[in-house]
KOLZA-17302 format. One record per atom (N, C-alpha, C): residue in three letters; x, y, z. Coordinates in pm, whole numbers, plus 50000, padded with zeros to 5 digits. Layout:
N
alaXYZ
...
This chain:
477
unk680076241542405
unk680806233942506
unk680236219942522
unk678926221542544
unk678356207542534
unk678556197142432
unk678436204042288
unk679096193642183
unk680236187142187
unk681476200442248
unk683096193942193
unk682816184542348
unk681926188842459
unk682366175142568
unk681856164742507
unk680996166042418
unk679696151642439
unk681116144942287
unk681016150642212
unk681756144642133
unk683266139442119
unk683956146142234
unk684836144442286
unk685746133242439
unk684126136542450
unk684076122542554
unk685106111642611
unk685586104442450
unk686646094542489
unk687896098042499
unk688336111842468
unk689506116942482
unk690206125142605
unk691586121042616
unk691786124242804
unk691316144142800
unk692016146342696
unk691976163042710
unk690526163842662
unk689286157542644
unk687926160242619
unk687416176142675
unk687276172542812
unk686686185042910
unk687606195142905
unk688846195442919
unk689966209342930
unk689626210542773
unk689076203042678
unk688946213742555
unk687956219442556
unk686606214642606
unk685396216942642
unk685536233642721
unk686126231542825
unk686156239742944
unk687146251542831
unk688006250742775
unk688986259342692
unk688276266742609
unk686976262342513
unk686396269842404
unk685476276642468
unk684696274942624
unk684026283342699
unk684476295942764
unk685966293542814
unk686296309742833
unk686786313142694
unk687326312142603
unk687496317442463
unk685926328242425
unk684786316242431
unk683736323942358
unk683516336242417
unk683586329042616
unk683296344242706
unk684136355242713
unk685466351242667
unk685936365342677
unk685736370142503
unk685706366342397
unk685326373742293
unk683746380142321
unk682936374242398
unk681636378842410
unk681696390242497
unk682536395042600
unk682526402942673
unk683536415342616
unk684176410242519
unk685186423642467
unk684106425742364
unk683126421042279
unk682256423642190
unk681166438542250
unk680926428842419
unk679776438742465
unk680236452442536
unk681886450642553
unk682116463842581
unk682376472442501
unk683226466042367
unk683166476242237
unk681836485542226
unk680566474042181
unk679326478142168
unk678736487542233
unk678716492642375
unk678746499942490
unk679196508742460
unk680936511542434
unk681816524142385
unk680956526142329
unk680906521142174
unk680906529442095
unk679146529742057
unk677796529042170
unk676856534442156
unk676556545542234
unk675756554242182
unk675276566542236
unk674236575442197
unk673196580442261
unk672126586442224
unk672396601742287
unk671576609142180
unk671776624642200
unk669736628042179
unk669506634642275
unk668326636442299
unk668456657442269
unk667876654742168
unk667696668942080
unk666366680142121
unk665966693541989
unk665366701942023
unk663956692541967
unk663996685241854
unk663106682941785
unk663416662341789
unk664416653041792
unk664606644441806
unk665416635541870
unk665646624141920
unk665996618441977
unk667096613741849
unk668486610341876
unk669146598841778
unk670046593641842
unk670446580841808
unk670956570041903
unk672016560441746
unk673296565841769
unk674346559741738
unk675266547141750
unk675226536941686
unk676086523141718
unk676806518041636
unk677556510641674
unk678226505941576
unk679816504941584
unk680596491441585
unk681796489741604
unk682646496241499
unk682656487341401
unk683786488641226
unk682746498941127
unk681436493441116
unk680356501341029
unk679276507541168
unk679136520141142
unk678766532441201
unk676766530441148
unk676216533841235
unk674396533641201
unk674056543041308
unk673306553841243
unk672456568041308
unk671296563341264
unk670506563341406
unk669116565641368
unk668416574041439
unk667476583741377
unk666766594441436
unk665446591241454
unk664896593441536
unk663186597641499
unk662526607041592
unk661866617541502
unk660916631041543
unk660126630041655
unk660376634841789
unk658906635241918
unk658126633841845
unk657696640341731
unk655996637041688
unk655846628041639
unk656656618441609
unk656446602541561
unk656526594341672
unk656526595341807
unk656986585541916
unk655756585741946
unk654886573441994
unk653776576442042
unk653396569542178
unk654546564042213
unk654496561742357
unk656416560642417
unk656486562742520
unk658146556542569
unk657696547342703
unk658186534142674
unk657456521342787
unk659486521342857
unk658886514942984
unk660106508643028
unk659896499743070
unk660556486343056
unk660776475143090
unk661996469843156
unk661896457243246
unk663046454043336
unk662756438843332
unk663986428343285
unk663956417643302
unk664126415043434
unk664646401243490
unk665046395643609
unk666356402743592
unk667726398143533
unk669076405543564
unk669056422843602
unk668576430243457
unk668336438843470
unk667696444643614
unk666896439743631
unk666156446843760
unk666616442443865
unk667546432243883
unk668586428644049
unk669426442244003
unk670076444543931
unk671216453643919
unk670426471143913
unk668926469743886
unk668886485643855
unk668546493143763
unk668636482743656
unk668876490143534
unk667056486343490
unk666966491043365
unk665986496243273
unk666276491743138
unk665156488943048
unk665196488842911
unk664276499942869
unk664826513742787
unk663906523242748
unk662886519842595
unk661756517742574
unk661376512542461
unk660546525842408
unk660476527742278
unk660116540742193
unk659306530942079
unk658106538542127
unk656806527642009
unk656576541041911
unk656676542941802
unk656246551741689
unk655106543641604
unk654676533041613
unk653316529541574
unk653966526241426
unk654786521541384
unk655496519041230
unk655536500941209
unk654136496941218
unk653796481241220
unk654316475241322
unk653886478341461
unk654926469341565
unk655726470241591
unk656626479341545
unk658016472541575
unk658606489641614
unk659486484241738
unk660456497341811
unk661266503741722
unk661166517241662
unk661926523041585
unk663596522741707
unk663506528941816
unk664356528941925
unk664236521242014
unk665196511742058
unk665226507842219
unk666616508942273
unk666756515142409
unk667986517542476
unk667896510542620
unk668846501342603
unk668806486042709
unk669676496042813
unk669736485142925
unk670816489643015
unk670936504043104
unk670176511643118
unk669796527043132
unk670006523343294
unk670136533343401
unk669656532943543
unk668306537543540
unk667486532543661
unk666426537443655
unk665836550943663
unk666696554743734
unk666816573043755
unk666786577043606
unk667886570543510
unk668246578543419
unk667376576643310
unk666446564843287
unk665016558343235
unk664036567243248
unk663626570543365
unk663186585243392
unk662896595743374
unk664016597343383
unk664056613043250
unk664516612843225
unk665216600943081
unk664666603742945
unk663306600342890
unk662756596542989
unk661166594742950
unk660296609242949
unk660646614643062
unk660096626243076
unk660496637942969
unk661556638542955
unk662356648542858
unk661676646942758
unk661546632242699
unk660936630142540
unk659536633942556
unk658966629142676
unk657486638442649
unk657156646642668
unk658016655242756
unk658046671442744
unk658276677142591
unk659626672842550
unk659776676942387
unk658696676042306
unk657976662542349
unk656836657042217
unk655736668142258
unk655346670642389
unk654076676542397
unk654676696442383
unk655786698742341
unk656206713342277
unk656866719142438
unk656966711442555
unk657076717642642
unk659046722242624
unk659066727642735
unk660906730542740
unk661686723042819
unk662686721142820
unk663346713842895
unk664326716642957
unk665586713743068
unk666566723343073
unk667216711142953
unk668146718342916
unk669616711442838
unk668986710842689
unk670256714342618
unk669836711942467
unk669566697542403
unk670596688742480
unk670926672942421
unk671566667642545
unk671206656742538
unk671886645542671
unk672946637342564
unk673676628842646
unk674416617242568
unk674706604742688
unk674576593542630
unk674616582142756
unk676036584342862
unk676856594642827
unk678336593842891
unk677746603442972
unk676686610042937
unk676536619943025
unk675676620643065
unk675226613243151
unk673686612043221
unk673056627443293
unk674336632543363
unk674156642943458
unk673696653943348
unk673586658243210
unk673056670143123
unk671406666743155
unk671256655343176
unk669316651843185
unk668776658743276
unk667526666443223
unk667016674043402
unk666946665243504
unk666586669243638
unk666076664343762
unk665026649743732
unk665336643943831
unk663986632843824
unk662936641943875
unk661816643543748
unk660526653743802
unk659826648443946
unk659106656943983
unk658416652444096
unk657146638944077
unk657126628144148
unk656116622944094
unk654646627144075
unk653776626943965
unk652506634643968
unk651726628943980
unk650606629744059
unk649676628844174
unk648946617744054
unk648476605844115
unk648156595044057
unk646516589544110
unk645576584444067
unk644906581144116
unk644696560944042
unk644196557244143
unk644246540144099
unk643066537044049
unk643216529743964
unk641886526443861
unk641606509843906
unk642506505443886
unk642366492543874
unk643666484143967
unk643616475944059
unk644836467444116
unk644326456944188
unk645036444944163
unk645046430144177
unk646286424644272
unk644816421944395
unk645796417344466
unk646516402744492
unk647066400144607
unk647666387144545
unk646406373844523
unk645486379044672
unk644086366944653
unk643476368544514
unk643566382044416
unk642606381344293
unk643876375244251
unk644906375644170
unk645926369444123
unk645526356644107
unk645166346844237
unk645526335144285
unk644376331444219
unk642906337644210
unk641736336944135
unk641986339343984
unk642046345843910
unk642806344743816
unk643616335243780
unk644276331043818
unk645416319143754
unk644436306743749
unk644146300343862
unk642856293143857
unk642016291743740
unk641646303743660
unk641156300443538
unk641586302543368
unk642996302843422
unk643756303143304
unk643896289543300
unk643616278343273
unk644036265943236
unk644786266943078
unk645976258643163
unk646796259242998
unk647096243342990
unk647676239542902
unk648716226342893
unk649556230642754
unk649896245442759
unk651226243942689
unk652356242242739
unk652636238342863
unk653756230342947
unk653746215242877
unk652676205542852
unk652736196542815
unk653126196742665
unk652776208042618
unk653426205542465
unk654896208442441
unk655106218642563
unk657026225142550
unk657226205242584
unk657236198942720
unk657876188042766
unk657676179742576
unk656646178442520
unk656596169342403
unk657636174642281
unk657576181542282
unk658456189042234
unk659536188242219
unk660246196042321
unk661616183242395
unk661866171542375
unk661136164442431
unk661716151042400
unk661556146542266
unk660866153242171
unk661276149741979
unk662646156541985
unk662746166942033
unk664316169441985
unk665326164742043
unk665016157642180
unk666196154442214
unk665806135542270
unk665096132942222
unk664546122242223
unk665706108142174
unk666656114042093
unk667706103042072
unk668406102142187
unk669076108542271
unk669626108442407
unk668926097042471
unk667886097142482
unk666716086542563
unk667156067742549
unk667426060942639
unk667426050742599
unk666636043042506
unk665176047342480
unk664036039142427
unk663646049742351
unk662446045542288
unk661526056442204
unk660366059742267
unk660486069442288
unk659266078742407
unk658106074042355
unk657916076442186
unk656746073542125
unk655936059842090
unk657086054142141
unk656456035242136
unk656086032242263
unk654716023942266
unk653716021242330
unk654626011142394
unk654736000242313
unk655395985842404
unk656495990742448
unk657496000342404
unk658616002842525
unk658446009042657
unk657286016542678
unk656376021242771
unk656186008542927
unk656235997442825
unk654825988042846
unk655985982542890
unk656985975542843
unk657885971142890
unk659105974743023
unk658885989743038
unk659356000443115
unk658545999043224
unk657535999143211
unk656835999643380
unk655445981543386
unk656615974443329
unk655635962143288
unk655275960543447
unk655775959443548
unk655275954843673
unk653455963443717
unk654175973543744
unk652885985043712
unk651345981143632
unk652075978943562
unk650795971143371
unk650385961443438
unk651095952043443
unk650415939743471
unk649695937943623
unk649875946443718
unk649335947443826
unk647995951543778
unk648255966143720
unk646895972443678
unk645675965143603
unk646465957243497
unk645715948243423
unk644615935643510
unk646005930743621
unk645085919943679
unk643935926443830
unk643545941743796
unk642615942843918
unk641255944743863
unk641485943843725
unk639795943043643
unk639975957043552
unk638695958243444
unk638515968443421
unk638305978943482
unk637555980843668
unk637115990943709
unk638506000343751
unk639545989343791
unk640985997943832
unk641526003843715
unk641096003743580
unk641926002943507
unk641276017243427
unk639956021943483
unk638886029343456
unk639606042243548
unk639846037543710
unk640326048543805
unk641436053643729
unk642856041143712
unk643446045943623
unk643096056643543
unk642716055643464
unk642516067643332
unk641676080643388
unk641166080843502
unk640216088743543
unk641446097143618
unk642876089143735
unk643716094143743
unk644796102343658
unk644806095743554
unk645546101943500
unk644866116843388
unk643756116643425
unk643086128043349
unk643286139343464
unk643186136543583
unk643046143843697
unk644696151643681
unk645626141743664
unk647076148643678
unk647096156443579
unk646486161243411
unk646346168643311
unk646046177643343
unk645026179043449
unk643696189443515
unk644916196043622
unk645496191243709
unk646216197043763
unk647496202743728
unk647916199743585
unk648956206543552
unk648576215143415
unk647456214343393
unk646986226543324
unk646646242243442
unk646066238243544
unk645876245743633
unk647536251943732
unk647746245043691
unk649366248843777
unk650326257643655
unk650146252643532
unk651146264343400
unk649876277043433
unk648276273143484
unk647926289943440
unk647936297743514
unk648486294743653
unk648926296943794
unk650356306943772
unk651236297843712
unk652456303443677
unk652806311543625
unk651506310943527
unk651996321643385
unk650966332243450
unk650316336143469
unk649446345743530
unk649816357543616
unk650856347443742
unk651556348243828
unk652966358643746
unk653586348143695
unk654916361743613
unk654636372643565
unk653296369643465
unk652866381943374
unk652146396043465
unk651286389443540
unk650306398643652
unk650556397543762
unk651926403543807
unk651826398843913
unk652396413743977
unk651766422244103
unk651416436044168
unk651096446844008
unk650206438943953
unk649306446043845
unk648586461443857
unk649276471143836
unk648126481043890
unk648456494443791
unk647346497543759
unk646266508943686
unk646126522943757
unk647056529643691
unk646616542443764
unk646096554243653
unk645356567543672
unk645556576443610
unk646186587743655
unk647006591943535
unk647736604543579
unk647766612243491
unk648596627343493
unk648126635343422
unk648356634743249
unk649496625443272
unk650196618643126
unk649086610243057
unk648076602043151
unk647456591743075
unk646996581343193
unk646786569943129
unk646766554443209
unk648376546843237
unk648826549543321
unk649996545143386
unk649626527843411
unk650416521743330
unk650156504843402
unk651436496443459
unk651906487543556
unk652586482643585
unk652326465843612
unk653386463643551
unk652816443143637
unk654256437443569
unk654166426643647
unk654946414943585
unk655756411343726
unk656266398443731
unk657406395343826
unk658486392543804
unk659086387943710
unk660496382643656
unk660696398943556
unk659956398643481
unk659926409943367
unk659136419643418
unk659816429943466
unk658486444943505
unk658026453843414
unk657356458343365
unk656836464843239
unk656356482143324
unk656546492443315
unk655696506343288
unk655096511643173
unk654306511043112
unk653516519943030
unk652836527643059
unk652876536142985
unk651766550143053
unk651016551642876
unk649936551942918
unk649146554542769
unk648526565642755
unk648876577042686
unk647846588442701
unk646586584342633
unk645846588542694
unk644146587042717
unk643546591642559
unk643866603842483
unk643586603742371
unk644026595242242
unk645166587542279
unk645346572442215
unk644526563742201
unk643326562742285
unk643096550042311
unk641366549042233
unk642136538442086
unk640816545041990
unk639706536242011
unk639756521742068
unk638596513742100
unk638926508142232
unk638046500742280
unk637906491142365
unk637386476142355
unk638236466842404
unk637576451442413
unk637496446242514
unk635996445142545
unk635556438642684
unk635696419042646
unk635836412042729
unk636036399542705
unk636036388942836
unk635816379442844
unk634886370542902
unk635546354742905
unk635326343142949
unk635516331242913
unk634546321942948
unk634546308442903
unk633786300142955
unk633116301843100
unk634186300343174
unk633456291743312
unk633836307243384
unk634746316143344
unk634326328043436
unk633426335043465
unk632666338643298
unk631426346943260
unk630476342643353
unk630306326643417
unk629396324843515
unk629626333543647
unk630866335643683
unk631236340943840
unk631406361043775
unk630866363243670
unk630976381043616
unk632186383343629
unk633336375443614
unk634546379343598
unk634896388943418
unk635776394743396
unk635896401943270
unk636936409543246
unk637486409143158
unk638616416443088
unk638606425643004
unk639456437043025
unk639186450142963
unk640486451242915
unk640416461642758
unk641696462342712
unk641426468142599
unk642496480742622
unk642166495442486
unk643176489242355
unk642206495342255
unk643616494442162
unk643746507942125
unk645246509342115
unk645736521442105
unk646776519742001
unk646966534042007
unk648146533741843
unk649606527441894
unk650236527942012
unk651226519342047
unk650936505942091
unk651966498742076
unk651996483542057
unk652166477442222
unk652086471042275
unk652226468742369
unk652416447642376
unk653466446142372
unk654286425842305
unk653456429942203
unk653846431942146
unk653726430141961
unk651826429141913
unk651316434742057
unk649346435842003
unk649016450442007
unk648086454941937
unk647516469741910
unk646826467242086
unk646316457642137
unk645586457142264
unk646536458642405
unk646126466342467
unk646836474242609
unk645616466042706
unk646356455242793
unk645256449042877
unk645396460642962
unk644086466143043
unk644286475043154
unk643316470443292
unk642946460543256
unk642126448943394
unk641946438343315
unk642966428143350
unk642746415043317
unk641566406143382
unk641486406043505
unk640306400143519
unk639366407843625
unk638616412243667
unk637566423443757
unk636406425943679
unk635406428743795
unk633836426343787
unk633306438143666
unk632316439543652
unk631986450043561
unk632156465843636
unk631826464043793
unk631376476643819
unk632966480443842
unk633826472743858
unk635276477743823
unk636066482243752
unk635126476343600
unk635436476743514
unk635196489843377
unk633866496043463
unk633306505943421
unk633666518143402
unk634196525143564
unk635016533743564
unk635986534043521
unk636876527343451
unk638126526943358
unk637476531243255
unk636076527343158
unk635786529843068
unk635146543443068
unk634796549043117
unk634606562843170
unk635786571943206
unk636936565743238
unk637786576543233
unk638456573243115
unk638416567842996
unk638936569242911
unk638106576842771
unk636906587542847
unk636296588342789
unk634976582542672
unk634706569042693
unk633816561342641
unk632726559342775
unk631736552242715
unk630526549742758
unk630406533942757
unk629916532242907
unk629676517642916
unk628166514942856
unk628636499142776
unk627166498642731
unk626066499542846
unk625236501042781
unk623696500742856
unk622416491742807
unk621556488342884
unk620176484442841
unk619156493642753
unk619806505442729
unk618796514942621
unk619516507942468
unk620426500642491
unk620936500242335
unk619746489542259
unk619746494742134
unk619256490542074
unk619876476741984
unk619796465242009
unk620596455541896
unk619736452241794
unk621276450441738
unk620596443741558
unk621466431441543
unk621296420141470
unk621356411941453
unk621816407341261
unk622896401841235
unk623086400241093
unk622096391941019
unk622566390040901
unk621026386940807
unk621176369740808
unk620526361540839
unk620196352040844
unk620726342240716
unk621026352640591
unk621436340740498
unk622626336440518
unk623776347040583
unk624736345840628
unk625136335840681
unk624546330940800
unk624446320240886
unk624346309540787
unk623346309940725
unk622796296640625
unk623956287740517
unk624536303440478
unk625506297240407
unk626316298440442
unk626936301240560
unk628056289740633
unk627906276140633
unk626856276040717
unk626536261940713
unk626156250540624
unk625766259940535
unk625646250340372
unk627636248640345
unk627996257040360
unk629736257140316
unk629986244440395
unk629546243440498
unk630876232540628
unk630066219040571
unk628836219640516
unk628236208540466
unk628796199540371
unk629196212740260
unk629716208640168
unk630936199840145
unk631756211340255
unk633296206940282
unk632826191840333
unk632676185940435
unk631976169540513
unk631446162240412
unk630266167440318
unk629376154940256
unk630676148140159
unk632146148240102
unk632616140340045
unk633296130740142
unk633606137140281
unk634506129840377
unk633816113340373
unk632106116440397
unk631376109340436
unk631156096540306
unk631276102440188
unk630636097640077
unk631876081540053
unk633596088340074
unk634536080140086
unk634136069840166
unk634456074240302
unk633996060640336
unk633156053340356
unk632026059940346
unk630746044440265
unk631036040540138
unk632256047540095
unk633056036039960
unk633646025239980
unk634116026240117
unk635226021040151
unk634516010240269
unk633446011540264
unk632616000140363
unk632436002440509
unk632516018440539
unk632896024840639
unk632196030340734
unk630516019740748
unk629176034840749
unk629526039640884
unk630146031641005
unk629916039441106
unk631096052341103
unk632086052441051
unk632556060141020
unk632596075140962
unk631766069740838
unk630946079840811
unk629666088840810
unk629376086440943
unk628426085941034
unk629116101941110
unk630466100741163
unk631256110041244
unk630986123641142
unk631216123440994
unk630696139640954
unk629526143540910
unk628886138040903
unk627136137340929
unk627006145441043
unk627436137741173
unk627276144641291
unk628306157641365
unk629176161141234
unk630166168941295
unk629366184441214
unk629066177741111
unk628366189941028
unk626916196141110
unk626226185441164
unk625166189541241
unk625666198141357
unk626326195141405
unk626746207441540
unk626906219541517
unk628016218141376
unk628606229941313
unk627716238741285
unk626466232141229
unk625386245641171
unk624876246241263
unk624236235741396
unk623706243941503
unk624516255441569
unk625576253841546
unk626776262241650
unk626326279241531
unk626126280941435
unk626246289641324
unk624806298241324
unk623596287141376
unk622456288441438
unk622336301441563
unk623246293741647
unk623696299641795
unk624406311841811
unk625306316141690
unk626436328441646
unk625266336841588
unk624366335941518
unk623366343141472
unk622266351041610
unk622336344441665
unk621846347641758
unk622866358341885
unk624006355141895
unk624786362542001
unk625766372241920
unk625576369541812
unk626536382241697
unk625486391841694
unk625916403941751
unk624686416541693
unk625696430341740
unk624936441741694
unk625266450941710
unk624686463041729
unk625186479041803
unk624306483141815
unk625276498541784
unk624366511341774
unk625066522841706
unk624176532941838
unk625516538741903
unk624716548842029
unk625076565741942
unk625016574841996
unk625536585541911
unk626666589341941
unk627276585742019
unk629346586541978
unk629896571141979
unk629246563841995
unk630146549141998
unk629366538141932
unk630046527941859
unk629766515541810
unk629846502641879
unk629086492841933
unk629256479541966
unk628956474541879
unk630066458541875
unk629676448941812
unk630276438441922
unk628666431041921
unk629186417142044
unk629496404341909
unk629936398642007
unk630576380341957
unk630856370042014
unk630376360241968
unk630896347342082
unk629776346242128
unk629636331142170
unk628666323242257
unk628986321342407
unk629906312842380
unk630276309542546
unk631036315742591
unk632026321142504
unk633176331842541
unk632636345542501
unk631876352042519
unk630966365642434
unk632176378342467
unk632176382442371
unk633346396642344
unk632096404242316
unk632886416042326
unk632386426542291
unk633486443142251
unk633366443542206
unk634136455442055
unk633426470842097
unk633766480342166
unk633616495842141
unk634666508542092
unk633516510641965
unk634526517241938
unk634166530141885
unk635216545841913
unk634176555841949
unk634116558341783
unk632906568941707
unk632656570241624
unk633656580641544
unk634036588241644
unk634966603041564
unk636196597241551
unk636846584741614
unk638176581041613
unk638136571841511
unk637346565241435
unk637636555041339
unk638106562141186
unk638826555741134
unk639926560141049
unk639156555940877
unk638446547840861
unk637696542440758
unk636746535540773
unk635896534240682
unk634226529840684
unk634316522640555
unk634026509040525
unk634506503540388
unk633856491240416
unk632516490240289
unk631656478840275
unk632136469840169
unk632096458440200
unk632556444740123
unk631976439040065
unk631416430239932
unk630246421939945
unk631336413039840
unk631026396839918
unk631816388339792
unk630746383539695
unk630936371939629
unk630026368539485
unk628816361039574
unk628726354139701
unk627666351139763
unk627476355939799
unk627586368339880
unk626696380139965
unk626316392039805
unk626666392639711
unk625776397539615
unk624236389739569
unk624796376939565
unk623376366139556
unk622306362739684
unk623366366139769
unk622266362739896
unk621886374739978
unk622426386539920
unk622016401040008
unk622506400640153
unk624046401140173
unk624486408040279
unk626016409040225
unk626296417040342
unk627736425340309
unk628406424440444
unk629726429040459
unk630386431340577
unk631046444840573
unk630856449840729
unk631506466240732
unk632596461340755
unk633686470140765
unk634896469340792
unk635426486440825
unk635596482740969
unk636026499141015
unk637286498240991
unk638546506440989
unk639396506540994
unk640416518641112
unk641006513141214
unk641506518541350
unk642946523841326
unk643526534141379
unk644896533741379
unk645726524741455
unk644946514241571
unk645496508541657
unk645076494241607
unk644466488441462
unk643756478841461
unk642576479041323
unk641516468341385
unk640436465641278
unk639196463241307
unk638566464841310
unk636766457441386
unk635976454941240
unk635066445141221
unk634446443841137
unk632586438141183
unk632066444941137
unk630586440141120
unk630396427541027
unk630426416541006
unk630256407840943
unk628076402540945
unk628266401740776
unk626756392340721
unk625586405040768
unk625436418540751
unk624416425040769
unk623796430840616
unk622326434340655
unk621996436840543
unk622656449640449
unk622506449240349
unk623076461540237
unk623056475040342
unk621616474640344
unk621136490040367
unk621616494440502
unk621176483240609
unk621726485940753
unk623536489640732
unk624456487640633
unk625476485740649
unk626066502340575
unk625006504840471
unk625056524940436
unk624336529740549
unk623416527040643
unk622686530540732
unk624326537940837
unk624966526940896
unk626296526540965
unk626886538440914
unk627526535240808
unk628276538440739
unk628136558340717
unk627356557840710
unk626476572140718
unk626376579840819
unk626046569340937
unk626036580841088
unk627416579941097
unk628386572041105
unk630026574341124
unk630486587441024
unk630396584740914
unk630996597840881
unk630196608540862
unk629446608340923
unk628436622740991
unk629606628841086
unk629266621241174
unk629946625441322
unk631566622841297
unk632106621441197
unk633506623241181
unk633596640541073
unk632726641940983
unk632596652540916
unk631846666641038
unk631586663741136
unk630956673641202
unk631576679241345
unk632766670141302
unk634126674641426
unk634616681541377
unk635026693441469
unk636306702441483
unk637746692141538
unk638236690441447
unk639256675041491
unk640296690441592
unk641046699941557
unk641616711341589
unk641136713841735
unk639796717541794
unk639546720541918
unk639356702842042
unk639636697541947
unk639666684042050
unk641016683842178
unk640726678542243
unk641836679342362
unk642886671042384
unk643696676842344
unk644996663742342
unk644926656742485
């Protein structure tokens, strides 16, 4: 519509054609979405779920309870004024939803949630098969089961939280924009003198109060960056986390949040094959910290299930305890990777710089080339500093590996749940004696990077001990 007006402009019937191809599109768009509607439908079976669509060409797709490994529900803004539900079915098949059934009531979201995990976990159900025409074949909405709260953020933590999300990808969407639509614009956004010419009164005021006004200047306008980085991490914090709360129940870890978009997941507890504790700059000073399982379902397109975005450790603990893991401790023992590792990084970033530098003292350039001299020096102190806060430690059911300096992570992950144990060594860690582990997760990857040979069969050895010395059969779903 916007094109035939904008291009249409000089012509009397411009807008009535404008306004003419807009109900055209809307009513083909609305006879499209009611066809689509007819003719979809899901039948909820003894052994599978299958969900039928299709106008002119017909598409069945099935998949087995024992391939579903979570059912999430989600609710946009429309959706959730009106009621409705999006049912999502994660089978762990690279990301991506084998099933999703939009539009559901919430009642009826419900149980079919419940139904499918009754089916999946062998239980019975009443009714052989449901179908969307027939909501009323679905059992009862079960009773709700007794919940206990792990984790919830209220609106003052929220408001703390956002505070240290500083973003300025608001400033890159606005830059953004205006490249694409930047011809509309009288001038060129990106030229300085049309700027200059645009607010010349401004300029030349500024200009004639000295350098020191011209210093506040820039000191102001750094301040307005600062405040609108702090205001997108306000926002975004705010939509995503917003009445955030963690419960356990008998299904699993039940999570809820969002404000525009509402999300339910429930994660059963024997899913959940590691944990990542995590940290930032300027929070790690105030013991703020983030917790988050990875599990075999996907949760926006990451193996990682945040389940306390930001809360203290001792908050943070008991989540890790009821998910069956162990919070680290001061008995652990760390180890630290092999030192050549470090070295030859830093010989690498050397390498990469000493030609940057070599050019332009060709080119008559010394202070110039002065800048990777000194960019390379940081780099290996910084590589210095990673040697030091990269380590790891082996308890007798679980693995840490910490990381990061200023932002320090930390990686647990239990020993009987890891899926592969697989040592690496490239053509410089054969010459310089170290290797990298590489576990391999159903929900993911963790890697030991730059340890010695032996420490790395040392690993490698107690893991599949304690994977060979399970009864995987008497474990507890």
């Amino acid at each position: 519509m916007v094109a035939v007006g904008y291009s249409m402009r000089d012509e009397s019937f411009g807008l009535l054609a404008a306004l003419g191809l807009g109900v055209f599109i809307a009513a083909i768009g609305v006879g499209m979405a009611y066809l689509r509607w007819r003719r979809l439908t899901y039948t909820v079976g003894e052994t599978d779920i299958r969900v039928e669509s299709g106008i002119l060409s017909r598409a069945a797709r099935s998949v087995p309870f024992e391939r579903i490994q979570d059912v999430s529900l989600e609710q946009t803004l429309i959706p959730r004024l009106l009621g409705l539900v999006q049912v999502r079915f994660e089978t762990g098949a690279g990301g991506k939803d084998e099933l999703s059934l939009q539009y559901l009531s919430e009642d009826e979201g419900e149980q079919l949630r419940e139904v499918v995990r009754a089916r999946k976990d062998g239980g019975a159900a009443e009714g052989s098969a449901a179908e969307a025409t027939d909501p009323d074949a679905l059992p009862a909405k079960p009773v709700e089961e007794p919940a206990t709260v792990l984790f919830a953020m209220s609106q003052r933590r929220l408001l703390t939280f956002g505070m240290f999300e500083f973003s300025l990808a608001v400033v890159a969407v606005v830059g953004g924009a205006l490249q694409t639509f930047g011809d509309f614009l009288p001038f060129d956004i990106w030229e300085v003198s049309e700027w200059q010419k645009l607010f010349a009164g401004p300029f030349a005021e500024l200009e004639g109060l000295g350098p020191s006004a011209q210093v506040i200047g820039g000191v102001l306008g750094l301040v307005s960056l600062l405040v609108v980085g702090v205001a997108s991490g306000l926002i975004r914090t705010t939509l995503r986390d917003w009445g955030f709360l963690l419960e356990r129940t008998a299904k699993g870890f039940r999570r809820r949040r969002g404000l525009i978009t509402r999300t339910d997941v429930v994660m059963p507890s024997h899913r959940v094959q590691a944990l990542r504790i995590s940290t930032g700059i300027v929070r790690r000073r105030f013991g703020w910290h983030g917790l988050s399982f990875v599990s075999l379902a996907q949760d926006s397109g990451s193996s990682n299930h945040v389940v306390a975005p930001f809360g203290q450790m001792d908050e943070i603990d008991p989540i890790i305890t009821s998910a069956g893991f162990e919070p680290p401790s001061d008995a652990l023992e760390w180890q630290r990777g092999a030192k050549n590792h470090r070295i030859d990084n830093a010989a690498a970033i050397t390498v990469f710089l000493a030609p940057i530098s070599i050019v332009l003292l060709a080119l008559d350039r010394p202070w110039l080339a002065i800048l990777p001299v000194i960019a390379a020096a940081l780099l290996a102190l910084r590589e210095a500093f990673l040697w030091r806060f990269e380590r790891h430690a082996l308890s007798p059911n679980q693995l840490f590996i910490g990381s990061g300096w200023l932002a320090p992570k930390l990686a647990v992950a239990n020993r009987v749940k890891l899926q592969s144990v697989d040592i690496r060594q490239n053509f410089l860690g054969r010459w310089r004696g170290y290797v990298t582990l590489h576990l391999g997760l159903a929900g993911g990857t963790m890697a030991v990077e730059g340890i010695a040979p032996e420490r790395a069969e040392e690993l490698r050895g107690a893991i599949l001990s304690s994977i060979a010395e399970t009864d995987f059969s008497e474990l507890a779903r």
